[in-house]
PDB file of the backbone (N, CA, C, O) and the ligand in Angstrom, with CONECT records:
HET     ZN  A 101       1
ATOM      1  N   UNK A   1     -35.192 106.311-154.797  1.00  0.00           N
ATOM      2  CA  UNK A   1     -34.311 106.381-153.625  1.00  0.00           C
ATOM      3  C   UNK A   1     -34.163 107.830-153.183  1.00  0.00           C
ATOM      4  O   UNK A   1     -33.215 108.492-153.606  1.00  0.00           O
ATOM      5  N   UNK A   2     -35.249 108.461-152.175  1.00  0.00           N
ATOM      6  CA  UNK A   2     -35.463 109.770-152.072  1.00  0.00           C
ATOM      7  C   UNK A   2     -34.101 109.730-150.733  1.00  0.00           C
ATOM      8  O   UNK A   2     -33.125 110.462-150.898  1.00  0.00           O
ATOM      9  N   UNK A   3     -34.184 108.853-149.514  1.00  0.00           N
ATOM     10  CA  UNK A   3     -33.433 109.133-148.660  1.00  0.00           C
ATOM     11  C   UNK A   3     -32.142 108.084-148.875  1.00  0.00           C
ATOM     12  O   UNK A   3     -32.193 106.862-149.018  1.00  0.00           O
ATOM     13  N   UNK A   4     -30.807 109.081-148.845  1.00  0.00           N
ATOM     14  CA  UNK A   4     -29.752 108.101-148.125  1.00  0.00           C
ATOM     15  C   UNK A   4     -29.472 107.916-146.759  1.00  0.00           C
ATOM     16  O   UNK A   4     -29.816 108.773-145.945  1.00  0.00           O
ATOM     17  N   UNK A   5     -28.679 106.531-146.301  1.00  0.00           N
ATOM     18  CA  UNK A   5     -28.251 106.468-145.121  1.00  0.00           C
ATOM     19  C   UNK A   5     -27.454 107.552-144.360  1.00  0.00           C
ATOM     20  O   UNK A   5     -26.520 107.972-145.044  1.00  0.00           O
ATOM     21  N   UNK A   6     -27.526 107.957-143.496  1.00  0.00           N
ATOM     22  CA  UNK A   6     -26.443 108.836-142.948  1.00  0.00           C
ATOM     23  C   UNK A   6     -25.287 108.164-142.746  1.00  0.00           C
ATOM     24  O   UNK A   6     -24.176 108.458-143.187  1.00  0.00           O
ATOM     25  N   UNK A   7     -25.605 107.211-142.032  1.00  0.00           N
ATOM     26  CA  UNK A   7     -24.730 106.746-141.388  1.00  0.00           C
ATOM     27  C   UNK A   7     -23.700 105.377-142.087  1.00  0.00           C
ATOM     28  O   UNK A   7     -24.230 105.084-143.158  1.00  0.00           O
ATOM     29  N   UNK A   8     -22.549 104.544-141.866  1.00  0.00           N
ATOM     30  CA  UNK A   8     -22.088 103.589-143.059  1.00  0.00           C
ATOM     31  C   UNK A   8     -23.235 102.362-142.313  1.00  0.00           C
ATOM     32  O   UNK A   8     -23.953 102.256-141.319  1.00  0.00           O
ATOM     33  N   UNK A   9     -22.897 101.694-143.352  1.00  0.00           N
ATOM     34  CA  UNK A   9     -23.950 100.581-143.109  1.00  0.00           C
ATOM     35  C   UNK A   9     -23.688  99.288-142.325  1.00  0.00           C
ATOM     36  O   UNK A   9     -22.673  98.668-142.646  1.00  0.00           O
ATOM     37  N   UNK A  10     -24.640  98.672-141.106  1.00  0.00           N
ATOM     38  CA  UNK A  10     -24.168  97.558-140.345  1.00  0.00           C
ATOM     39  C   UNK A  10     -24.188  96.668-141.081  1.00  0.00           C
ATOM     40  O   UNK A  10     -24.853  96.278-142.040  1.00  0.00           O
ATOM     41  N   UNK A  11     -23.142  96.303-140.360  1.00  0.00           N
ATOM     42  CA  UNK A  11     -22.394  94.286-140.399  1.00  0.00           C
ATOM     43  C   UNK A  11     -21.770  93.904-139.578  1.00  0.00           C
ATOM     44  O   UNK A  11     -21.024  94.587-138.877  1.00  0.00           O
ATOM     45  N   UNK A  12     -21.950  92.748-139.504  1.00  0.00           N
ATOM     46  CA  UNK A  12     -21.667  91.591-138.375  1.00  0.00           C
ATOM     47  C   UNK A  12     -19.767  91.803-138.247  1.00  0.00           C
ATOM     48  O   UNK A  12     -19.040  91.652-139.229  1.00  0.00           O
ATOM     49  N   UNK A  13     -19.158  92.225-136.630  1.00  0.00           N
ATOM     50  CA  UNK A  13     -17.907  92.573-136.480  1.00  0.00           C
ATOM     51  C   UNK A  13     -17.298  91.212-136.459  1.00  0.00           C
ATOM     52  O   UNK A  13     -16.159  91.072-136.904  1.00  0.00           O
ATOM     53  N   UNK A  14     -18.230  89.785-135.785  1.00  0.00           N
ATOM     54  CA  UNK A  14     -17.845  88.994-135.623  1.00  0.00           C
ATOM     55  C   UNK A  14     -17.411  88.030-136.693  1.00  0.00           C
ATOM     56  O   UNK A  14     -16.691  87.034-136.620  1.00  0.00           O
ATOM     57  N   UNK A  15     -18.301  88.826-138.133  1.00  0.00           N
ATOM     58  CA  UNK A  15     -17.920  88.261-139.353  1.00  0.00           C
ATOM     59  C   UNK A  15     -16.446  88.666-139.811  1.00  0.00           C
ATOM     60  O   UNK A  15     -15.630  87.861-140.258  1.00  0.00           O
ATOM     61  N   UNK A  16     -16.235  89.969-139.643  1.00  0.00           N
ATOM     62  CA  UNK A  16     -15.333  90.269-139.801  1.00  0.00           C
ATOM     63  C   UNK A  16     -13.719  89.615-139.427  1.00  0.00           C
ATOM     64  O   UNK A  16     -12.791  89.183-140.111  1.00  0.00           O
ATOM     65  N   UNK A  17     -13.931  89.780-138.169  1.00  0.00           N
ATOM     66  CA  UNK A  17     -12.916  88.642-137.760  1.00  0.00           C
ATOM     67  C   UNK A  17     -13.016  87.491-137.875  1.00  0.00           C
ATOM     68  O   UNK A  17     -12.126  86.920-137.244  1.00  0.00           O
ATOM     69  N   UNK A  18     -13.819  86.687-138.492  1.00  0.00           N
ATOM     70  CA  UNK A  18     -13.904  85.332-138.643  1.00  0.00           C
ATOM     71  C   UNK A  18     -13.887  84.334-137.229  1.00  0.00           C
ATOM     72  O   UNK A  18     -13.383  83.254-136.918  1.00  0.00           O
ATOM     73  N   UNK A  19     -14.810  85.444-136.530  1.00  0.00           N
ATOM     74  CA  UNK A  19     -14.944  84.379-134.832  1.00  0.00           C
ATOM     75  C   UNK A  19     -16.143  82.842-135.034  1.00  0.00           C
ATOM     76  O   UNK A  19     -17.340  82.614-135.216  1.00  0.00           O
ATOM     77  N   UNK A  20     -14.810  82.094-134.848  1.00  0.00           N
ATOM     78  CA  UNK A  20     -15.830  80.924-134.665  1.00  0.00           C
ATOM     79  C   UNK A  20     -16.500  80.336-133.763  1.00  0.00           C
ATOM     80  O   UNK A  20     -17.468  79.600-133.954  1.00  0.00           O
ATOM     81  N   UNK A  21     -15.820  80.752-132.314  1.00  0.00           N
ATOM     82  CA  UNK A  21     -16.438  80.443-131.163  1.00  0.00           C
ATOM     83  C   UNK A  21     -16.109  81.635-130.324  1.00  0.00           C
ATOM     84  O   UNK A  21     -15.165  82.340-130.679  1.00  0.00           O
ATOM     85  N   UNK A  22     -16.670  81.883-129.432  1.00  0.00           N
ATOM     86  CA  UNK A  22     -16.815  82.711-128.606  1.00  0.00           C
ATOM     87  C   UNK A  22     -16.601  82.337-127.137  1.00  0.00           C
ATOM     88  O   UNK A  22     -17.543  81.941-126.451  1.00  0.00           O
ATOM     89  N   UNK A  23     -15.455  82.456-126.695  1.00  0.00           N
ATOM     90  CA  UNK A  23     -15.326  82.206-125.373  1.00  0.00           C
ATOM     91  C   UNK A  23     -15.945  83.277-124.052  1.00  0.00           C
ATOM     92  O   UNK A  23     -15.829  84.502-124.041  1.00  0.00           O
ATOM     93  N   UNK A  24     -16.542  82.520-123.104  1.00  0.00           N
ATOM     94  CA  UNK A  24     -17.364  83.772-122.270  1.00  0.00           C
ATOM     95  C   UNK A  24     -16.609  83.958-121.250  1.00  0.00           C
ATOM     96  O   UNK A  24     -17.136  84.469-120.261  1.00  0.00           O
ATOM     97  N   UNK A  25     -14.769  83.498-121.188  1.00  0.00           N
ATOM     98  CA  UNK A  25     -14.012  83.764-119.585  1.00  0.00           C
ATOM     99  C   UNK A  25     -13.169  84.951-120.626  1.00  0.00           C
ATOM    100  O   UNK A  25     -12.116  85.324-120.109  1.00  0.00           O
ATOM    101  N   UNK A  26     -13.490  85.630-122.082  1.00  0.00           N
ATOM    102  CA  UNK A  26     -13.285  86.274-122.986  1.00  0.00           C
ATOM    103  C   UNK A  26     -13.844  87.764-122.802  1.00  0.00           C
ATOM    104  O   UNK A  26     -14.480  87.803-123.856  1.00  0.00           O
ATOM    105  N   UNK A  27     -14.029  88.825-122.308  1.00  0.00           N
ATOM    106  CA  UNK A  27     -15.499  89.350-122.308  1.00  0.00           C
ATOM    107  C   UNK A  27     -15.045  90.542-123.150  1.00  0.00           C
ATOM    108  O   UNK A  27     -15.814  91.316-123.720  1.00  0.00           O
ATOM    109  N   UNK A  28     -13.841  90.598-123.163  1.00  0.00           N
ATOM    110  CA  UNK A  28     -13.613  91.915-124.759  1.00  0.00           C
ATOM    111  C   UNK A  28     -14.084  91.418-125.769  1.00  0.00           C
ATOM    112  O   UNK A  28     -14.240  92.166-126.734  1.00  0.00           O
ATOM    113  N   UNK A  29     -14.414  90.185-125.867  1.00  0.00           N
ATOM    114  CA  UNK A  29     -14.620  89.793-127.215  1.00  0.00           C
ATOM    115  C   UNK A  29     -16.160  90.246-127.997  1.00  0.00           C
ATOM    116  O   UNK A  29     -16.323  90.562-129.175  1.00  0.00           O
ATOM    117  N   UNK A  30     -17.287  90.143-126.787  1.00  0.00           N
ATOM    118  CA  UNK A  30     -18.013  90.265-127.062  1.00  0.00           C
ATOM    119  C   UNK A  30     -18.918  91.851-126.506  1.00  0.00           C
ATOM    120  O   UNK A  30     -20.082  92.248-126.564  1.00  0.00           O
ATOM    121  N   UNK A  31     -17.630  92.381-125.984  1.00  0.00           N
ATOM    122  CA  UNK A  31     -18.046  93.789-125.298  1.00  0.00           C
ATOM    123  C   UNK A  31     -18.873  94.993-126.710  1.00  0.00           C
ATOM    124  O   UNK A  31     -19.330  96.119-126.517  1.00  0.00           O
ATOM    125  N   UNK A  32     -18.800  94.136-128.182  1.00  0.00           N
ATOM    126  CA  UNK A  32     -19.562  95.096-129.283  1.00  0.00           C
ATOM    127  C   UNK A  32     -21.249  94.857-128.827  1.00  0.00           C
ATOM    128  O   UNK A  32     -22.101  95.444-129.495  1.00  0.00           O
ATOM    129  N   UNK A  33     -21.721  93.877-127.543  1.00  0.00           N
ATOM    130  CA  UNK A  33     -23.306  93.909-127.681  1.00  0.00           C
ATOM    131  C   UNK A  33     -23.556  93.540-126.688  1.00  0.00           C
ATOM    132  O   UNK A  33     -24.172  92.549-126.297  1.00  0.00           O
ATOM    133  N   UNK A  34     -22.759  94.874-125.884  1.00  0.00           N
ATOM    134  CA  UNK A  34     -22.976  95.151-124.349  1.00  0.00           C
ATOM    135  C   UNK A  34     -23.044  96.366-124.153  1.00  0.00           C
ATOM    136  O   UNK A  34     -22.067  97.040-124.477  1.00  0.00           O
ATOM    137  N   UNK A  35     -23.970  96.885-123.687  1.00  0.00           N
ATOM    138  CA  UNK A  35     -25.001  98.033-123.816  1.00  0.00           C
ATOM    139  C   UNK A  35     -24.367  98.499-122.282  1.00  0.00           C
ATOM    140  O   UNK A  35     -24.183  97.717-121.349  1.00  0.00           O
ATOM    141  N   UNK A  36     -24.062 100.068-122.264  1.00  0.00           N
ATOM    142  CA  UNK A  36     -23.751 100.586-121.112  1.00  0.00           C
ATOM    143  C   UNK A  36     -24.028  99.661-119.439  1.00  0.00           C
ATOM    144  O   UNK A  36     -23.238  99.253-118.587  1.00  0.00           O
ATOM    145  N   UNK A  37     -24.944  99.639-119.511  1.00  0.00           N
ATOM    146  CA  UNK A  37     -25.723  98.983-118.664  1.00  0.00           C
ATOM    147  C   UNK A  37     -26.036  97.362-118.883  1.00  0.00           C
ATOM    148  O   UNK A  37     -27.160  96.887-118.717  1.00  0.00           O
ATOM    149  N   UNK A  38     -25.227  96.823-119.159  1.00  0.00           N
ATOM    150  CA  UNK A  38     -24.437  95.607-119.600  1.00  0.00           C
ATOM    151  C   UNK A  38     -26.115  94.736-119.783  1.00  0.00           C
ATOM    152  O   UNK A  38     -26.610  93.955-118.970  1.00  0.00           O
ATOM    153  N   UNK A  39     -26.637  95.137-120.954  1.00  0.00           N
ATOM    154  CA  UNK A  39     -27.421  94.754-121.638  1.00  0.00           C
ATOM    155  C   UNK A  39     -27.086  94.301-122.763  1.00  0.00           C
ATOM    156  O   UNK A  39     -26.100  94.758-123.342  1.00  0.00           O
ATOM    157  N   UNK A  40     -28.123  92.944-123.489  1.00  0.00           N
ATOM    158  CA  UNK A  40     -27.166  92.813-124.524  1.00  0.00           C
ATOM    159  C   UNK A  40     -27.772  93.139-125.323  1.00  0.00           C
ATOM    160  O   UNK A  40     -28.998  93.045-125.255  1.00  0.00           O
ATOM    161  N   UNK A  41     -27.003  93.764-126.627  1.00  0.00           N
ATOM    162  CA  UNK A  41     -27.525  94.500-127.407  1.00  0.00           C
ATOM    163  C   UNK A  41     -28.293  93.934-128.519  1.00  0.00           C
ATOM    164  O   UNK A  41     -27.955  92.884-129.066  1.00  0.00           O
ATOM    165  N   UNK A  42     -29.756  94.904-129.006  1.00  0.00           N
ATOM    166  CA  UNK A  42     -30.449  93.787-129.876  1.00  0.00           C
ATOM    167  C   UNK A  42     -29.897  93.938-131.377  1.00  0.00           C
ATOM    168  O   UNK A  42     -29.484  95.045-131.724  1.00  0.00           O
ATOM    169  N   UNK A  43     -29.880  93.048-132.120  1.00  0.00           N
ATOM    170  CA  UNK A  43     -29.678  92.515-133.575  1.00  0.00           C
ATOM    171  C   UNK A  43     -29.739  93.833-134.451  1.00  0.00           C
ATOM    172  O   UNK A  43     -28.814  94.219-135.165  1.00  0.00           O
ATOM    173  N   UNK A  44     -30.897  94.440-134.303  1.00  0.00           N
ATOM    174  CA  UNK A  44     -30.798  95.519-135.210  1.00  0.00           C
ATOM    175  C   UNK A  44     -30.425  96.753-134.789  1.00  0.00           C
ATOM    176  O   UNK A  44     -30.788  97.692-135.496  1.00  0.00           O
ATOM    177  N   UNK A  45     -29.610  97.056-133.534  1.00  0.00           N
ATOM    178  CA  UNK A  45     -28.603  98.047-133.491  1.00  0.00           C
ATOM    179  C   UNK A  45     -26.928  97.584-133.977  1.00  0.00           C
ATOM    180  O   UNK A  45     -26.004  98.178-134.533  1.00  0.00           O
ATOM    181  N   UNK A  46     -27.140  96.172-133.418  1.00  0.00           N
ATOM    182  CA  UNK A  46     -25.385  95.704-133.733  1.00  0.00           C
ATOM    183  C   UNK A  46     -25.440  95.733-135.336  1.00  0.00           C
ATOM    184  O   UNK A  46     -24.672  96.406-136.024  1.00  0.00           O
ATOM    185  N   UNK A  47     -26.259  95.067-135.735  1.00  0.00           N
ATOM    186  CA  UNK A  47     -26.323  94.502-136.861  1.00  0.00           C
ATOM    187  C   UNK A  47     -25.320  93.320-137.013  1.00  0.00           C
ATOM    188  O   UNK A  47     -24.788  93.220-138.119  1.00  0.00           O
ATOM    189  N   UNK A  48     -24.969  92.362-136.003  1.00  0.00           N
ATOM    190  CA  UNK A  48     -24.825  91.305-135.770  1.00  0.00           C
ATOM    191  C   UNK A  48     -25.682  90.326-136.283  1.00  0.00           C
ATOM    192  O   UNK A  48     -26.882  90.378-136.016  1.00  0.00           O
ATOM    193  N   UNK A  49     -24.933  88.893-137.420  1.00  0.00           N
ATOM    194  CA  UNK A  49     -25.896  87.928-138.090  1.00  0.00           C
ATOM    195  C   UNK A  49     -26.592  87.186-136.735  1.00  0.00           C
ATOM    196  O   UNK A  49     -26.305  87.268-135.541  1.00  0.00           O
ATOM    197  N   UNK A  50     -27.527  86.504-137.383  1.00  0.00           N
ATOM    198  CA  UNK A  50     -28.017  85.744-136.511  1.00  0.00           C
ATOM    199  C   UNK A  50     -27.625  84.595-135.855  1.00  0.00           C
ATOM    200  O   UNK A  50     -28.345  84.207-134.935  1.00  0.00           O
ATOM    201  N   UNK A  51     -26.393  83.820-136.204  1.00  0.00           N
ATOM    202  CA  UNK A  51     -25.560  82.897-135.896  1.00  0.00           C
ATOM    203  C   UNK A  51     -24.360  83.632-134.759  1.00  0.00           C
ATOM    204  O   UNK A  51     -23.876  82.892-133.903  1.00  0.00           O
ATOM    205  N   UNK A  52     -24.087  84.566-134.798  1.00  0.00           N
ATOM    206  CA  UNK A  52     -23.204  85.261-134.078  1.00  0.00           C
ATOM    207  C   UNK A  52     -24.065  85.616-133.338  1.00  0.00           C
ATOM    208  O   UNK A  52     -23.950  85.133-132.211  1.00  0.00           O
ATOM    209  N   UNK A  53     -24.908  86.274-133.487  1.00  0.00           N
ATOM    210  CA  UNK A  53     -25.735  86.849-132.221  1.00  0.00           C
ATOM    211  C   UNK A  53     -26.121  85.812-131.365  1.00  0.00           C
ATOM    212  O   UNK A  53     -26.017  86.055-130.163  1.00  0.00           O
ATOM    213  N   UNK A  54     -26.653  84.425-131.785  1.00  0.00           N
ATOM    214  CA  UNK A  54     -26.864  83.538-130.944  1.00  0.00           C
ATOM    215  C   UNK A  54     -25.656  83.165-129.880  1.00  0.00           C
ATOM    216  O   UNK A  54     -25.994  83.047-128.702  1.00  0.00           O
ATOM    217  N   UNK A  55     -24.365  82.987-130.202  1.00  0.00           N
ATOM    218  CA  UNK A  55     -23.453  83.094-129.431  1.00  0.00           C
ATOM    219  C   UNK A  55     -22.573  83.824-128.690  1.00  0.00           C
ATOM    220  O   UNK A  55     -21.513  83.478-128.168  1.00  0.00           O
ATOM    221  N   UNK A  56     -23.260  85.110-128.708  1.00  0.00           N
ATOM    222  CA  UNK A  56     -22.837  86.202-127.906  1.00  0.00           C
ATOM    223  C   UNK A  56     -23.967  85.898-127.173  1.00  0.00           C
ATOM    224  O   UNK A  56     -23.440  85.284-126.246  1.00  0.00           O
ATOM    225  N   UNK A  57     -25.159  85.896-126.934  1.00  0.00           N
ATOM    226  CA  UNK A  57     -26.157  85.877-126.008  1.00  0.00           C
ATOM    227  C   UNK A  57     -25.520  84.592-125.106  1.00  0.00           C
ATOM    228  O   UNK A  57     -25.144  84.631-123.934  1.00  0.00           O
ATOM    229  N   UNK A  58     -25.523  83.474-126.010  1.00  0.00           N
ATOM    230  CA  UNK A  58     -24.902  82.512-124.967  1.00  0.00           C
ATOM    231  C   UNK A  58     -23.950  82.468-124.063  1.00  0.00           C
ATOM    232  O   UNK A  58     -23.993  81.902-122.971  1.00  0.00           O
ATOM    233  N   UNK A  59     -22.675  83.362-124.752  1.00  0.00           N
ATOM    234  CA  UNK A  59     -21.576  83.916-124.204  1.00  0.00           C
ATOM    235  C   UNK A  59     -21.632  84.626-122.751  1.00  0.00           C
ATOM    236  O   UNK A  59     -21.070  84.305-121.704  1.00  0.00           O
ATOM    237  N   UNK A  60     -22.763  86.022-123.133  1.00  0.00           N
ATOM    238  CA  UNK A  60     -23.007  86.467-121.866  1.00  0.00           C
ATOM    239  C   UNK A  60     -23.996  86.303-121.012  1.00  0.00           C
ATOM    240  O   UNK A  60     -24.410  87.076-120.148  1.00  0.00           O
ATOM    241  N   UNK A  61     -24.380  85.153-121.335  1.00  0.00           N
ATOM    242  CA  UNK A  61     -25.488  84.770-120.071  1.00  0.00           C
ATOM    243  C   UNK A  61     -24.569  83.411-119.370  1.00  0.00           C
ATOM    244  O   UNK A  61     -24.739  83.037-118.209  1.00  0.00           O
ATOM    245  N   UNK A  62     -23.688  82.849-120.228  1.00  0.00           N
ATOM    246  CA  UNK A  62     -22.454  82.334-119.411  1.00  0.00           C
ATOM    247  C   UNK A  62     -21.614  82.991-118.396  1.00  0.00           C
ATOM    248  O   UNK A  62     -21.822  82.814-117.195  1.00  0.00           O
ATOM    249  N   UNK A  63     -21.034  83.453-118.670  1.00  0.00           N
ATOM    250  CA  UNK A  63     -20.372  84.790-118.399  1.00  0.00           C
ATOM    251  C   UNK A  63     -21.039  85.720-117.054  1.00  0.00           C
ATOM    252  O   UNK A  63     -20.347  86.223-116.169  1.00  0.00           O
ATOM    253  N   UNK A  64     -22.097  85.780-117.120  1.00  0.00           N
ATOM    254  CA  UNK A  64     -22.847  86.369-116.120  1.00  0.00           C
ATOM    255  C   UNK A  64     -23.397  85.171-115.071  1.00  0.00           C
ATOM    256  O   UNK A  64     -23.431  85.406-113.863  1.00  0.00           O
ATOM    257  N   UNK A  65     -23.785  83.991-115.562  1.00  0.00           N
ATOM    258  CA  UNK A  65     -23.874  83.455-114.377  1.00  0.00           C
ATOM    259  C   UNK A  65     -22.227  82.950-113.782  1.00  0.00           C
ATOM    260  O   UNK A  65     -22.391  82.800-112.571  1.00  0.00           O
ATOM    261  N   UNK A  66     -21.141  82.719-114.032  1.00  0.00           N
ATOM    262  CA  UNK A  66     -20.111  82.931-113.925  1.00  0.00           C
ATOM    263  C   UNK A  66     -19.160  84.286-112.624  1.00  0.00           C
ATOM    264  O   UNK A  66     -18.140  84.460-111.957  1.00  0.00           O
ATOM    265  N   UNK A  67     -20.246  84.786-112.946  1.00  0.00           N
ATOM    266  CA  UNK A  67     -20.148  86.540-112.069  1.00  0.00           C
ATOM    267  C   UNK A  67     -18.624  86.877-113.407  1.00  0.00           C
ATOM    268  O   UNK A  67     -17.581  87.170-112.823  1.00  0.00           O
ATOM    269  N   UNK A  68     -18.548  86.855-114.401  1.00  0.00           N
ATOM    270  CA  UNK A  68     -17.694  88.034-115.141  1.00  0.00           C
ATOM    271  C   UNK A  68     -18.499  88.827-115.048  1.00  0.00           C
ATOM    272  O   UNK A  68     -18.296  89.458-114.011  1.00  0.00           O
ATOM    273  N   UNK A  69     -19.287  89.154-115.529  1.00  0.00           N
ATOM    274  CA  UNK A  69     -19.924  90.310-115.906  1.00  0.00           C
ATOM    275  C   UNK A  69     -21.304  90.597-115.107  1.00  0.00           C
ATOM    276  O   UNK A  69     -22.072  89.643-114.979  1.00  0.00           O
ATOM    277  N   UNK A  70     -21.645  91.783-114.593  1.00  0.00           N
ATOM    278  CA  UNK A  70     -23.098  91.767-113.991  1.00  0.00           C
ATOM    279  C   UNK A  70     -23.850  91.228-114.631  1.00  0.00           C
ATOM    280  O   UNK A  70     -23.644  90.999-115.823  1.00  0.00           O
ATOM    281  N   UNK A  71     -25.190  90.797-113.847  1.00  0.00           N
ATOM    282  CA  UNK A  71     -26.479  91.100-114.256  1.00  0.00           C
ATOM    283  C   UNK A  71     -26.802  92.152-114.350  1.00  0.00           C
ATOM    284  O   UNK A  71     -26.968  92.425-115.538  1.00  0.00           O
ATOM    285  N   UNK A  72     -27.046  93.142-113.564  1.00  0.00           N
ATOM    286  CA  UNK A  72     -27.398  94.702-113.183  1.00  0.00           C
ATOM    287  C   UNK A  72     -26.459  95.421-113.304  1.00  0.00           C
ATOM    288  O   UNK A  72     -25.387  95.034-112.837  1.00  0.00           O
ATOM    289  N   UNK A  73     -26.543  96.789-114.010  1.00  0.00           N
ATOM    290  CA  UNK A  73     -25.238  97.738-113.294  1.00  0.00           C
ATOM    291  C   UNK A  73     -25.949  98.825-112.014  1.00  0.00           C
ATOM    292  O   UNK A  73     -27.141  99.090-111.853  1.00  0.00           O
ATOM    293  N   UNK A  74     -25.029  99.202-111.398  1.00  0.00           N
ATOM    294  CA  UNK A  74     -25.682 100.436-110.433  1.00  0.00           C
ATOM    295  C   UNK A  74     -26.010 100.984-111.307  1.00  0.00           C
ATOM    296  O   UNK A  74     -25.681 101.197-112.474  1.00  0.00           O
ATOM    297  N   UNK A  75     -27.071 101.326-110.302  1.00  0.00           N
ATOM    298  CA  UNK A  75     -27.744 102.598-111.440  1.00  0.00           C
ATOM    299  C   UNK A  75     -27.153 103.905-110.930  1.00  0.00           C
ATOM    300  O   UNK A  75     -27.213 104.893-111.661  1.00  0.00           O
ATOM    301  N   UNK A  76     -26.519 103.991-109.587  1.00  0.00           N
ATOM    302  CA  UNK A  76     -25.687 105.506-109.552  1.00  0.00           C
ATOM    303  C   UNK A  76     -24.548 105.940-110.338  1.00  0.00           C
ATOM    304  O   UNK A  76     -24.274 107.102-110.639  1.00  0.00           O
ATOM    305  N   UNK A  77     -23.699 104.525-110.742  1.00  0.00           N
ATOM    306  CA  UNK A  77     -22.619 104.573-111.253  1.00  0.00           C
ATOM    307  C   UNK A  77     -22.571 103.693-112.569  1.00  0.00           C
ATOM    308  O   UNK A  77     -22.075 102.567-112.511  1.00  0.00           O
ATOM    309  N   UNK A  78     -23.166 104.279-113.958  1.00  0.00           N
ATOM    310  CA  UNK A  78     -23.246 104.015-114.879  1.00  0.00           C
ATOM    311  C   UNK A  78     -21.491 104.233-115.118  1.00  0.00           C
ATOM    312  O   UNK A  78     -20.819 104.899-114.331  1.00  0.00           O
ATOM    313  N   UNK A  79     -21.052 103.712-116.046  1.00  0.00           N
ATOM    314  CA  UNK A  79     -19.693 103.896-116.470  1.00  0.00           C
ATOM    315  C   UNK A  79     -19.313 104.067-117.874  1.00  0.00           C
ATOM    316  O   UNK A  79     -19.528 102.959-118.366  1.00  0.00           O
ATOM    317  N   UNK A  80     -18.955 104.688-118.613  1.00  0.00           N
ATOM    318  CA  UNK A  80     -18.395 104.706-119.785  1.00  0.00           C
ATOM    319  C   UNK A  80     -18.023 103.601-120.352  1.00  0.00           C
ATOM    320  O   UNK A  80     -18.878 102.953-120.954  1.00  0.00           O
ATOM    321  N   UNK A  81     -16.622 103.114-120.291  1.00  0.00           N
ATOM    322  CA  UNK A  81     -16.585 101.650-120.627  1.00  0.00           C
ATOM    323  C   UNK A  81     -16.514 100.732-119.576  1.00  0.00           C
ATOM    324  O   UNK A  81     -15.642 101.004-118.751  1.00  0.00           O
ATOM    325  N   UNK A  82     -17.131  99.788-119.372  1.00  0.00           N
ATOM    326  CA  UNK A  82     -17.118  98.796-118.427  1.00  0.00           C
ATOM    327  C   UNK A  82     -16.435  97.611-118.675  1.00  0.00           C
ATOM    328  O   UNK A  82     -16.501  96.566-118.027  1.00  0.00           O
ATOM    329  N   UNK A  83     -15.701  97.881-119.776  1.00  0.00           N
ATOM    330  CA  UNK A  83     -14.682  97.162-120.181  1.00  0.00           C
ATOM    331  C   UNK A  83     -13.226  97.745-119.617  1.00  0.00           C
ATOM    332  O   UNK A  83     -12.353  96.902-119.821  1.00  0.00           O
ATOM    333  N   UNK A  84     -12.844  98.633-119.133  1.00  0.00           N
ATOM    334  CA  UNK A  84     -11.871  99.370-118.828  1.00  0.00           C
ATOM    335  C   UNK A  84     -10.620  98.388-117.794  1.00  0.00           C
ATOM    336  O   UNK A  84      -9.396  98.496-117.854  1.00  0.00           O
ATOM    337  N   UNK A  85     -11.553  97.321-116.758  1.00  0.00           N
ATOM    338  CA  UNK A  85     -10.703  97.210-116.012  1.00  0.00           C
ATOM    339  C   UNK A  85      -9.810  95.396-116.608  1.00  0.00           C
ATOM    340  O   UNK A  85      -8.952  94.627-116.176  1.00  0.00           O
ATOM    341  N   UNK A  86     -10.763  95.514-117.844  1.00  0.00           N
ATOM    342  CA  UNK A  86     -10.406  94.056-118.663  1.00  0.00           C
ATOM    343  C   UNK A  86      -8.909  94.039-118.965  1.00  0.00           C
ATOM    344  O   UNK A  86      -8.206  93.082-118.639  1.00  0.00           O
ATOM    345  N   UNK A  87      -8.357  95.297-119.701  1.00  0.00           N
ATOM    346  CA  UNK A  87      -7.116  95.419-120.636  1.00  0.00           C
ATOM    347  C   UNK A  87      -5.917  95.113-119.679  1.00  0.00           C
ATOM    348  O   UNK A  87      -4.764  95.127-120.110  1.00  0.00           O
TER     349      UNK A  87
HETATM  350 ZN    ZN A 101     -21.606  87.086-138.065  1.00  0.00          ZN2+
END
């Protein structure tokens, strides 16, 4: 074991809280694998299981056809959190 991690090690947030379903009229919920540019984020940056990840994808492709959440963001006006106007 020549290299350690830098960084602490991923795990699933959704495990953490013990989310069993995921509501998509919800969108803080799943704002951990939503990528600036309201992409969703892949598996091995979240480090989201694969059972959770399946229902966040579902979540926000609900959700987006829904119009919560874009498809696209501008591309002039990237935003910090795009969760901001949720709270
Ligand atoms: Zn999980």
């Amino acid at each position: 074991m020549a290299e350690r991690r830098k960084y602490s090690k991923k795990y699933c947030k959704y495990c953490e809280q013990k989310v069993d379903f995921l509501d998509y009229k919800n969108p803080s919920k799943f704002k951990f694998s939503l990528s600036e540019r309201y992409k969703i984020m892949p598996r091995r940056l979240t480090g989201n299981c694969k059972k959770h990840q399946v229902m966040v994808e579902n979540a926000i492709k609900r959700a987006r056809a829904a119009a919560i959440i874009p498809y696209v963001a501008d591309r002039k006006k990237v935003i910090d959190n795009p969760f901001a106007d949720f709270r």
